[in-house]
C-alpha positions as CSV (number, residue, x, y, z in Angstrom):
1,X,0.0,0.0,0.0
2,X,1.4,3.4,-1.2
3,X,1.9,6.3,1.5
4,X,-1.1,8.1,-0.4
5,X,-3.5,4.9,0.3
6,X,-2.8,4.9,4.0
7,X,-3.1,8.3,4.3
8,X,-6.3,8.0,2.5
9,X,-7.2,5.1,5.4
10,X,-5.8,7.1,8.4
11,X,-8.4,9.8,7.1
12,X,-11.3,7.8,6.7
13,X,-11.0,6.3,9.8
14,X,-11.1,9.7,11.3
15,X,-13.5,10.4,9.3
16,X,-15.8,7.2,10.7
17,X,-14.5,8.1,14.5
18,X,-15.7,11.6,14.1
19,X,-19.1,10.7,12.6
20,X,-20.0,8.5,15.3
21,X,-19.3,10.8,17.9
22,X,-21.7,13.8,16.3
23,X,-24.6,10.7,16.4
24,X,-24.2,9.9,19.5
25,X,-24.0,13.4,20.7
26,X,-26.7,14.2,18.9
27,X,-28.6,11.2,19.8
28,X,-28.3,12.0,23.2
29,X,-29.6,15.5,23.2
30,X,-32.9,15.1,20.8
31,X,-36.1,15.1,22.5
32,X,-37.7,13.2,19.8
33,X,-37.8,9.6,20.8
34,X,-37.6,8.4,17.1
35,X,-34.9,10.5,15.9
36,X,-32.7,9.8,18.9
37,X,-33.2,5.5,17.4
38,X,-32.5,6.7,14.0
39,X,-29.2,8.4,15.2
40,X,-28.4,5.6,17.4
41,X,-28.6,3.2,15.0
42,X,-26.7,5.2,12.4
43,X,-23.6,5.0,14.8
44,X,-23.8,1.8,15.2
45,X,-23.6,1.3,11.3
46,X,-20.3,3.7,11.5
47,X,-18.8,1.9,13.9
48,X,-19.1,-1.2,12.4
49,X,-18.0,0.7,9.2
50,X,-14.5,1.8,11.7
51,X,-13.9,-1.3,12.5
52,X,-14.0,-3.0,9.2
53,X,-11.8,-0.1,8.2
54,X,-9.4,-1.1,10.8
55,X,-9.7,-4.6,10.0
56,X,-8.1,-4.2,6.7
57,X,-4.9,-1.6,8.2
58,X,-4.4,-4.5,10.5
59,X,-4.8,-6.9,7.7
60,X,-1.9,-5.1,5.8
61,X,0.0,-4.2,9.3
62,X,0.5,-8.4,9.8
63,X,1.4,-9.8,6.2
């Protein structure tokens, strides 16, 4: 993997790390009951989304 590409990987990791924070920040301070499920379950699909991104640096880290 070039420098560019894990670059490009460090990023969107951030990227996935920031995002989930916001939703659960967010999730936690809407008074709609609904909305506050939505956002929940939204960072739990960007976590998983982290980790799978992590998978693959680790992946790459141990060949």
């Amino acid at each position: 993997m070039t420098q560019k590409e894990l670059l490009y990987m460090e990023d969107a990791i951030g990227h996935e790390q920031n995002l989930v924070s916001l939703l659960e920040d967010f999730s936690n301070n809407v008074q709609d009951k609904n909305l506050a499920s939505f956002l929940k379950k939204l960072s739990k699909k960007h976590m998983g989304m982290e980790k799978k991104l992590m998978d693959v640096m680790e992946g790459i880290i141990n060949e």
